[in-house]
N, C-alpha and C positions, 0 to 999 in steps of 0.2 A: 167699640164694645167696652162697656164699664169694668171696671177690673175685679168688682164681684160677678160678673157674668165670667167674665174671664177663669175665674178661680172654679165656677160652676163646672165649668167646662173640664178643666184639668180636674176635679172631681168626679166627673163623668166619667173620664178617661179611665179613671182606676178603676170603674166599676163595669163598665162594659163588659157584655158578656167575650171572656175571653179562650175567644176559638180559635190561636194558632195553633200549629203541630205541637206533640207533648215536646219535639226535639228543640223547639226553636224558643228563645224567651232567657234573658238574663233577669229574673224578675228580683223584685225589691220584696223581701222577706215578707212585709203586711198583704202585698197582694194573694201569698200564695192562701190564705183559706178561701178567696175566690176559685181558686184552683182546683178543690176538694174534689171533683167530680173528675175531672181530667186526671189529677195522680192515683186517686183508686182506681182508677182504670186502665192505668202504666203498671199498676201494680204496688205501688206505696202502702204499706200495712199498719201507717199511722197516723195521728192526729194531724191533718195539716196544721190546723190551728197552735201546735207546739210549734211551730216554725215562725210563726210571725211575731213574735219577739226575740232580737235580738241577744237581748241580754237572760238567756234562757236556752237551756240544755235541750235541744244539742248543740244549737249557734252559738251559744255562750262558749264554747272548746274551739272555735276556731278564730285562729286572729290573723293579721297584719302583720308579716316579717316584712322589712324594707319597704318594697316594692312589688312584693310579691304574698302569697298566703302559706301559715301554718296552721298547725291544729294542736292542741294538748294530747297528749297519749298518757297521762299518769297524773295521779291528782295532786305528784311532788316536782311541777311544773316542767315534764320532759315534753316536747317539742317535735313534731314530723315535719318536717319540711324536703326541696328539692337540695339535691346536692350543687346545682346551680345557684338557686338560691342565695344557700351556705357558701356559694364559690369564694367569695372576699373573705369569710371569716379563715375560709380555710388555706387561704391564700397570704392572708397577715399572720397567721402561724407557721409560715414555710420559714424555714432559715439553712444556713447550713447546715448539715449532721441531723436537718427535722425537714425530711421534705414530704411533709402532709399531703398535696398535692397529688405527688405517685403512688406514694407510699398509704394513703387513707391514717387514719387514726383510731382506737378504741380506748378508751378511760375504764381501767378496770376501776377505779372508785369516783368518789367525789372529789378529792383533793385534786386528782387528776383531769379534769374537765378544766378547757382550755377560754381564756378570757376572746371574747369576739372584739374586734375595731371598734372604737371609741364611739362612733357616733353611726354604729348598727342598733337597732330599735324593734323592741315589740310592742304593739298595742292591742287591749284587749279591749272591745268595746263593751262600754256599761251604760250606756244611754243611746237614746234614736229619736227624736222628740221634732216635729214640725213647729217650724219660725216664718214661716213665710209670709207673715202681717208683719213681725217684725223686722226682720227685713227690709219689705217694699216701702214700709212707710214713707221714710223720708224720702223715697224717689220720685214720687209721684208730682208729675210737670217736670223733670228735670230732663237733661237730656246731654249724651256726649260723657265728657269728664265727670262732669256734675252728678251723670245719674250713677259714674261708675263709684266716683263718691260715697257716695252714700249709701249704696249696698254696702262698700267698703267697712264702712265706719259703722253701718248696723253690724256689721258679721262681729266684724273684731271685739265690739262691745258688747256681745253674746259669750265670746269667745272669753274675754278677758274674766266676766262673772261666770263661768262655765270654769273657769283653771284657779280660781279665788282659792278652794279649796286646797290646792298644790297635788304635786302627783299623778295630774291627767293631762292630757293631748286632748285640746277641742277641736273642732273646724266645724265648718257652716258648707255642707253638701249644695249646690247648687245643683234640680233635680229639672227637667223638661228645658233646659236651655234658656234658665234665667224665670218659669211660670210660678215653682215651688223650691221651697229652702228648708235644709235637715238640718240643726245639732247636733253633732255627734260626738258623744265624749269618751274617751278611751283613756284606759290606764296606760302609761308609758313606761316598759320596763324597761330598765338601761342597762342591767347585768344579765349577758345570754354568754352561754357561753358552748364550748364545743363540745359533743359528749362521742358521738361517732359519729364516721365517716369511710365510706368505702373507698378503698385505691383509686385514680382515675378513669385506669383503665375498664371498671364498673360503673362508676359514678357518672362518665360520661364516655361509654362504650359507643365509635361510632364516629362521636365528635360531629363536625360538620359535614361530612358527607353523610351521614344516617339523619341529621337534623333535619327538621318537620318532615319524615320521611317514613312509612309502613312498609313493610314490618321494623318493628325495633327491638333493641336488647338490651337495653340501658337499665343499670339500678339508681336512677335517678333519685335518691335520697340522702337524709343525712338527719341524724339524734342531736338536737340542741337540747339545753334546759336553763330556763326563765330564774334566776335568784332577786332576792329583795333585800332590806335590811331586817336587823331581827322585829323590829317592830311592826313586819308586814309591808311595809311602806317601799316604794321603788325607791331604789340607789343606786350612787356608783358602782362602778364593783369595786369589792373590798373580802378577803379572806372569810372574812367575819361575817360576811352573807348568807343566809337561808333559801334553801328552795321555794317557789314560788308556790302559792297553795292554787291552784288551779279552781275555776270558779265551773267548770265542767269539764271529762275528758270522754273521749271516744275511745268506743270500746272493739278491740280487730278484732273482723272475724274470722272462723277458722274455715270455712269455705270459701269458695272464689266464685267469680263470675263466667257465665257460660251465656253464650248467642242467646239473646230474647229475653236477658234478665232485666229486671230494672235497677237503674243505676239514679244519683241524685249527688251533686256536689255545693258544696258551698264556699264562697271565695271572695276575694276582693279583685275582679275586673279592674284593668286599667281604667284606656277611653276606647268608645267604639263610637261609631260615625254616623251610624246605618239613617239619621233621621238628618242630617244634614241636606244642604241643596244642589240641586243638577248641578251647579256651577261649579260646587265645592267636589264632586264626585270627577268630572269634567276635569280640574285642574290635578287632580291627584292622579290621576292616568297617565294626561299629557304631557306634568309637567315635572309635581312633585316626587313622586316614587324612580321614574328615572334620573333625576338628578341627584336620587339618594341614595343610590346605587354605587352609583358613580363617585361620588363623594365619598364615602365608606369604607370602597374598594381603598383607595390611596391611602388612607389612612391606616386600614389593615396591613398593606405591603408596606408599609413604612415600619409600624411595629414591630411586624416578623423579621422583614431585613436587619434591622436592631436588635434583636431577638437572637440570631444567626451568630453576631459577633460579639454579644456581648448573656453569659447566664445570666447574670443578677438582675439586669434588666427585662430576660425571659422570664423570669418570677416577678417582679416587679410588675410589668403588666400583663399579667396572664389573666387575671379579670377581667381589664377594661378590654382586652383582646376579645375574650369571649362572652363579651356584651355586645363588640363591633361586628363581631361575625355574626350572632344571633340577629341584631337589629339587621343588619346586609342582607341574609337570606331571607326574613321576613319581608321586608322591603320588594325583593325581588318577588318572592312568592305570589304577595299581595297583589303588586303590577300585574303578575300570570295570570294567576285567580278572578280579578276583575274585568280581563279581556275577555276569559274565558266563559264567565257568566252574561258577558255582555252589559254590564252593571252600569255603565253611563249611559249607553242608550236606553234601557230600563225603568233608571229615574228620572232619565228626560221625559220617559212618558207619561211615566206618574205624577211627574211632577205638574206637566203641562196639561191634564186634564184636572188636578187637581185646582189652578189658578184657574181656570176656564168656571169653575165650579166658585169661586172665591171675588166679592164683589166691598163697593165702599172701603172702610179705614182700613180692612185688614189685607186690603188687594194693596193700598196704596202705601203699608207699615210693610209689606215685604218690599215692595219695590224698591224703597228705599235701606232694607238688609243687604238685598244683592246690591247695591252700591256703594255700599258700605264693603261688604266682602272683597269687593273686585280691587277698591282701595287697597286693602291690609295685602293683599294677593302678591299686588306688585312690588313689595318688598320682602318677602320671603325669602329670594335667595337669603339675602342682606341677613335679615334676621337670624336663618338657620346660621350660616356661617359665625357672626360673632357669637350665638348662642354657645356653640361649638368650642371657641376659642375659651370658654369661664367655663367649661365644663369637660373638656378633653384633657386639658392641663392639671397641672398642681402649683408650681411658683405663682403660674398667672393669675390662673383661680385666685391662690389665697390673697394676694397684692389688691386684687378687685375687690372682692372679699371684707379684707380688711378698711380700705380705705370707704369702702359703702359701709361700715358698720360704723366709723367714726363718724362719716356725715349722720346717718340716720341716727346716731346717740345722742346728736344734740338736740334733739324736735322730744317734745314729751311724747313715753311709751305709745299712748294710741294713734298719734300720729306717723307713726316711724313705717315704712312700707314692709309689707308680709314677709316674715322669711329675716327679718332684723329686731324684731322688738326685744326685751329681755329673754322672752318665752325660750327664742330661739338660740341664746348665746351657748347652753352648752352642746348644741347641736354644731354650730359652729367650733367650738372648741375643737371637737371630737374630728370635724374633718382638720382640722389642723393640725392635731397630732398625729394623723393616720397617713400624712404627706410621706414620711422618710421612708414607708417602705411602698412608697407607691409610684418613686420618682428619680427618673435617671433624665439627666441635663441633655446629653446630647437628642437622645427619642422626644424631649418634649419642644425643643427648637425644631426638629424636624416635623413636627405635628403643626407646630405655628406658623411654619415656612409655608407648609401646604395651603394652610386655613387661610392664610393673610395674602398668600399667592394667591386663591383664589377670589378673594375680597378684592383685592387689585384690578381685578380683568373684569368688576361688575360693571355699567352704565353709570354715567356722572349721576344720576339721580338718586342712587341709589347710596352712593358716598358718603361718610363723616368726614368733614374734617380733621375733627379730634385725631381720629385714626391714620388720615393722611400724613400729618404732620407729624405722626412717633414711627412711623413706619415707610414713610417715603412711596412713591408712585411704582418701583418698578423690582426686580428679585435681586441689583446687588446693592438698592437701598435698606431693602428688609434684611439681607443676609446680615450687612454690616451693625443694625439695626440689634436683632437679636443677638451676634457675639459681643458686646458692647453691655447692652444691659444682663446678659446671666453669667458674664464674668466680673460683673459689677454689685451683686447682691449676693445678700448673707442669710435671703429668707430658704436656703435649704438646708439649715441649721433651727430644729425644733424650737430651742430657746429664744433665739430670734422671731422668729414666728410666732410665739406664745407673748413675751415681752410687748410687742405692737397691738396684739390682741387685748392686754391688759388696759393699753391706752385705747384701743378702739372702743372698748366697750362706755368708757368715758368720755366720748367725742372728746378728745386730748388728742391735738398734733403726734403724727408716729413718726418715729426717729428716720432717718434721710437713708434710703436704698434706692437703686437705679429700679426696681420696679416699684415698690410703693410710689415715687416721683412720678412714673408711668402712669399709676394708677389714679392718681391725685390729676392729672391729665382728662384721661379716657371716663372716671366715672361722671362729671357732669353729663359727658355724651349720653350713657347710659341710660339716667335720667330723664333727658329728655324724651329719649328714643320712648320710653316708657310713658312719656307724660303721651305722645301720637298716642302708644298703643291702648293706653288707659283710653281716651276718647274713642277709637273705633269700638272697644269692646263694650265701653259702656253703652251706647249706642245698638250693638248688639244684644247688651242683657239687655235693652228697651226692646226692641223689635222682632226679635227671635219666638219670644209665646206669641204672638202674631202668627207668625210660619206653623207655630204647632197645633194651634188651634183648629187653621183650615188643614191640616194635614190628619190630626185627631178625628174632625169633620168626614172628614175624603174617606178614610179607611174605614169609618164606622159604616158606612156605608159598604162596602165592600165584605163587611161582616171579619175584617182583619183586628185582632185585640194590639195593643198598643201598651210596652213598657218603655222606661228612661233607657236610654243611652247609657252606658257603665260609665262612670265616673270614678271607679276606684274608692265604692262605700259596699258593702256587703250583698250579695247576690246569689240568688240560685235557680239553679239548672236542673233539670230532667229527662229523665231520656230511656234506653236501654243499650246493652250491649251489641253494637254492632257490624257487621262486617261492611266490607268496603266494597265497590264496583268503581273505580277512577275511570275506565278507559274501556274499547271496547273488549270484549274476551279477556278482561281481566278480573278476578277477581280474589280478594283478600280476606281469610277468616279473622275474627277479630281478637285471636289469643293469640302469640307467640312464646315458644318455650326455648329451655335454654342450649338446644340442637341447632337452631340459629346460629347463638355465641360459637359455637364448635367450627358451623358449615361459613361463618366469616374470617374465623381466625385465621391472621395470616402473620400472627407475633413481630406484624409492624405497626406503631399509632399511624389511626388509632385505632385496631381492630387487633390490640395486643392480650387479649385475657392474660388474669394473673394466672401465673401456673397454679397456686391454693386452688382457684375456679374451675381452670381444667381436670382439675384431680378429681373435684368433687363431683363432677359432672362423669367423669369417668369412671366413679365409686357408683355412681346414681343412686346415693343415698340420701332420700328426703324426708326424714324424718315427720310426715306426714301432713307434708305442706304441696306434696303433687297431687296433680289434677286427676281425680279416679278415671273421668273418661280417657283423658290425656296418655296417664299411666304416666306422666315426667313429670318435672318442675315448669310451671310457668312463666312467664317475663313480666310480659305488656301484656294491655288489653287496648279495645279498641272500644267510644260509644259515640252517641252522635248529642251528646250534651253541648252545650253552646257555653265555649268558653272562649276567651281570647288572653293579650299579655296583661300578668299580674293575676291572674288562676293560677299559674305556676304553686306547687307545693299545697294546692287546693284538695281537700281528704272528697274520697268517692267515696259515697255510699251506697248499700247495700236496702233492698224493700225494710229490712230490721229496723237502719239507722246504725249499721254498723260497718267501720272501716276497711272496704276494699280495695282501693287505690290508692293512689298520688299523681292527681294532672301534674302533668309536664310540655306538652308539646301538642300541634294539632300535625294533622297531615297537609303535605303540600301545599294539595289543591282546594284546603280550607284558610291558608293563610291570610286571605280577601275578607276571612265575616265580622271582621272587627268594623267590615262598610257595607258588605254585603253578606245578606243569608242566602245559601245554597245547597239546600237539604241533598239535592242529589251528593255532594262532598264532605258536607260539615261533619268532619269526626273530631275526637278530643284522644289524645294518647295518654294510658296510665302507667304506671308501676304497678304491676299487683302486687298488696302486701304479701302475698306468701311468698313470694322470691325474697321479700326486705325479712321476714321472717327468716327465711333458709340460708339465707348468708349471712344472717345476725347468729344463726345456730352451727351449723354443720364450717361456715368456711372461712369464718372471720368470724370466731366465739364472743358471746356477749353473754352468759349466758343469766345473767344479775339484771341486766335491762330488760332481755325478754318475760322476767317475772315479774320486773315493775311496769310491763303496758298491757300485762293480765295474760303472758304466751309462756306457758310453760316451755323451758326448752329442755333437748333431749342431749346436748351434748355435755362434754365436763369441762369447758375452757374455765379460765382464767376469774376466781369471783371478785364482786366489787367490794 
């Protein structure tokens, strides 16, 4: 197929009459005026056509925290987001005599708003623009390396005239697996800083036993605000900074959500899978998700156990902790969930009439995908673990870190690989400064004892040398291995670390430490490892619109509408408010209030409510944020919107277009739809704002914020 019929095709795709359930569909913003008829019919009360620009209210008020989604609430740039989310900012503000943490936070003014970790990030998106001629061009007959080449080298050089200007974050959206390519340009604020935060005991009521779990009682939030310099322009932070002028905010409503209403969120999705192949569904069953389990688990008990005997260390990683536990039960869920749906046998069968149906270059462009996949396959343990090892740690990380940024300083800017060009340097800074309070010696040798323990026990095939040789074959060449080099380095000393960074960023030799030495070792390995992975994938963005095409084909016929995979670019969901049925004779309404909190308290974490909550719950004074039918305060809500990770802090909306939630969580038995859809389970968990209302009012006073996101409040706390 020529690659303008090719393109026809994925044109088609967007326009096909699009007849999934209103519940199901991560769509891409422009699709939704195709939509028009199906959300007025959910109940939507407004233009779809306002939705399909980004850069345009109401989309315009939601961005990109981390890794996850906020929203504007004020047009002097306040911030909704999860208190998950928030969890590291509010974590690098714990000290002794300030433990934010338990204790939550309120800023009665501006001075008082608290600075976030150096290389935490907002971007606001201001452009959305299709590249995908420019892009492909240069790839065409290329193949392997070569072709990954050259999308490489088109993106970046999009990318590089897209940041000319200063002050934005570009990237180049890869959309159907390699068919179509986005620009996408966002402003990148670099001053957020902490404005509230509820105790933990609110913030994450529950913890991990109530996690992806219905009913819940969590006030899963937390008040950031976005600053600039006075010139309007993103900066460091500096005292001297301005609030951010918000380019749209969402306006809360003073009603809430009740069974049958219509709901709509908008967010940045991670990745979801759901169009990947049998083989790929197949392995993440069999092989991937239980040995991620597994993996996790040890890692977990290793923290905790450190944790136990050491507090500072217990603050120190209490994030990456409950990032390991989040990933761990998702992991597990996922496994349940896809058993549960029967999801590999499923798309074996779809898949298998789908080829049946599928003939010439494009039968013979997949054939050679799945041997391509099955390649990469067999080295994943390999992969996950050393990934693990540059991303669990902090010494190690930064030693790797450092010594790839000196190599890649030396190649001119467009040459230098992702994630190292100039662009990226103060992102790297920022995690280098954010090391000292994120790092205790003995928890991160025992992290690497695990990791390299288990690298150890893989298949000779699967081995580096590089790795072999700094870390020996067996657990008391590694022990000795590790006490040797981290009582030999000086990078857990900031200035030290900052100093090497100055010569990295000049490809300048860095001053001699038992890990940099290490590092100067392991990173060619890296390299290479990269130079394999760059060939399978390129290979892949070659071969993959193949697969999508017969698969666009297959469904169109089935009368099933077809959008991208999330990618972690802007997305929306629709749906309504709805109750659960999981199991037989079960069944779940989809509001919970805060008699819940009451009927779990057991004043042990984590089901320790603050006494302030219990009081106020005991006053059952709600200053008219309870639910009239209810007659109490509400918590959560439940809807069957299709969300997965990185919606987290994603704003619910109301038929108005006006803020009633905050995703945070799916339930259980939806933890699978990031690969599989399964409407009998797929729910999304919110905060409904009128609880983040009534505890910004009545129980933890705010009462200056709540007139700056347009909520009058009724109590007399503390003004800003």
């Amino acid at each position: 197929m020529s690659r303008r019929l090719a393109l026809s095709v994925m044109s088609l795709a967007l326009s096909l009459p699009l007849s999934a359930r209103a519940d199901e569909g991560m769509w891409m913003p422009s699709q939704l005026p195709e939509l028009s008829t199906q959300l007025q019919a959910a109940g939507f009360r407004s233009d779809p056509r306002a939705l399909a620009d980004v850069t345009r209210p109401p989309l315009s008020a939601v961005v990109k925290i981390g890794g996850a989604t906020g929203s504007f609430v004020s047009p002097d740039g306040l911030l909704l987001t999860n208190h998950h989310v928030a969890y590291g900012v509010i974590q690098y503000n714990t000290k002794p005599g300030a433990n934010l943490i338990d204790d939550g936070f309120v800023s009665h003014s501006r001075s008082e708003e608290l600075p976030s970790n150096p290389d935490f990030r907002v971007l606001v998106t201001t452009a959305f623009d299709k590249v995908t001629d420019q892009v492909l061009a240069a790839a065409k007959g290329k193949t392997g390396k070569a072709y990954y080449a050259a999308v490489d080298t088109a993106s970046k050089q999009l990318v590089a005239q897209c940041e000319a200007e200063g002050g934005v974050r570009c990237s180049v959206a890869n959309m159907y697996y390699g068919s179509d390519f986005y620009l996408i340009k966002q402003l990148e604020l670099r001053d957020i800083r902490l404005v509230y935060a509820p105790p933990r005991a609110i913030g994450n009521y529950g913890d991990e036993i109530d996690n992806f779990m219905w009913p819940r009682h969590s006030g899963d939030f937390t008040v950031l605000r976005a600053y600039v310099g006075k010139d309007g322009k993103p900066a460091d932070y500096s005292p001297d900074n301005v609030p951010y002028r918000a380019p749209a905010f969402l306006k809360i409503a003073t009603d809430g959500p009740k069974a049958g209403d219509f709901a709509m969120l908008a967010g940045y999705p991670g990745i979801t899978y759901r169009h990947r192949t049998a083989a790929e569904f197949a392995s993440q069953v069999g092989h991937t998700l239980p040995q991620r389990v597994a993996l996790l688990d040890t890692l977990i008990e290793a923290i905790e156990q450190r944790g136990k005997a050491s507090a500072e260390s217990r603050t120190r990683y209490a994030s990456q902790l409950a990032s390991l536990k989040n990933n761990r039960k998702r992991a597990a869920g996922e496994l349940e969930g896809l058993q549960r749906s029967d999801a590999v046998r499923l798309r074996e069968q779809d898949e298998r009439a789908m080829l049946a149906a599928t003939k010439g270059s494009e039968a013979r462009s997949i054939a050679q995908l799945q041997q391509i996949l099955a390649e990469g396959s067999a080295m994943g343990d390999r992969d996950v673990l050393l990934g693990l090892i540059a991303t669990q740690t902090q010494l190690m990380r930064s030693a790797l870190m450092l010594e790839r940024l000196r190599e890649e300083s030396r190649k001119p800017d467009a040459q230098r690989e992702t994630g190292y060009q100039q662009r990226d340097q103060a992102l790297i800074e920022g995690v280098l400064k954010q090391v000292q309070r994120r790092f205790d010696a003995d928890t991160e040798k025992t992290l690497l004892t695990l990791l390299l323990g288990r690298y150890q026990q893989l298949p000779k095939d699967q081995r580096v040398p590089e790795f072999d040789a700094a870390f020996g074959r067996d657990a008391d060449s590694l022990k000795a291995a590790l006490d040797t080099l981290y009582a030999n380095t000086t990078l857990g000393t900031e200035a030290e670390r900052l100093a090497r960074f100055a010569a990295a960023r000049e490809g300048k030799p860095l001053a001699a430490d038992a890990l940099i030495d290490l590092a100067v070792k392991l990173v060619p390995a890296q390299i290479r490892l990269d130079d394999a992975r760059k060939d399978r994938e390129g290979e892949q963005l070659r071969l993959r619109p193949a697969y999508m095409r017969a698969l666009f084909a297959w469904r169109k016929q089935q009368g099933r509408a077809v959008y991208p995979d999330a990618n972690s670019t802007l997305r929306v969901s629709y749906g309504q408010v709805t109750p659960l049925n999981p199991r037989d004779a079960v069944s779940y309404a989809p509001v919970t209030t805060v008699a819940g909190i009451v009927e779990k308290n057991t004043n042990v974490e984590p089901f320790d409510a603050p006494k302030p909550l219990l009081t106020a719950i005991a006053k059952g004074v709600y200053a008219g944020t309870e639910d009239p039918a209810l007659k109490t305060q509400t918590v959560n809500f439940l809807t069957n919107l299709d969300t997965t990770g990185g919606n987290s802090g994603s704003p619910v909306l109301n038929a108005r277009g006006e803020l009633i939630g905050l995703n945070f969580d799916s339930n259980w038995e939806s933890v699978s739809a990031s690969w599989w859809y399964d409407p009998r389970y797929k729910r999304a968990i919110h905060v409904d704002t009128r609880y983040i209302r009534w505890l910004m009012d009545k129980v933890y006073p705010a009462p200056d914020l709540l007139r700056e996101m347009g909520v009058p409040a009724q109590s007399t706390g503390p003004s800003r």
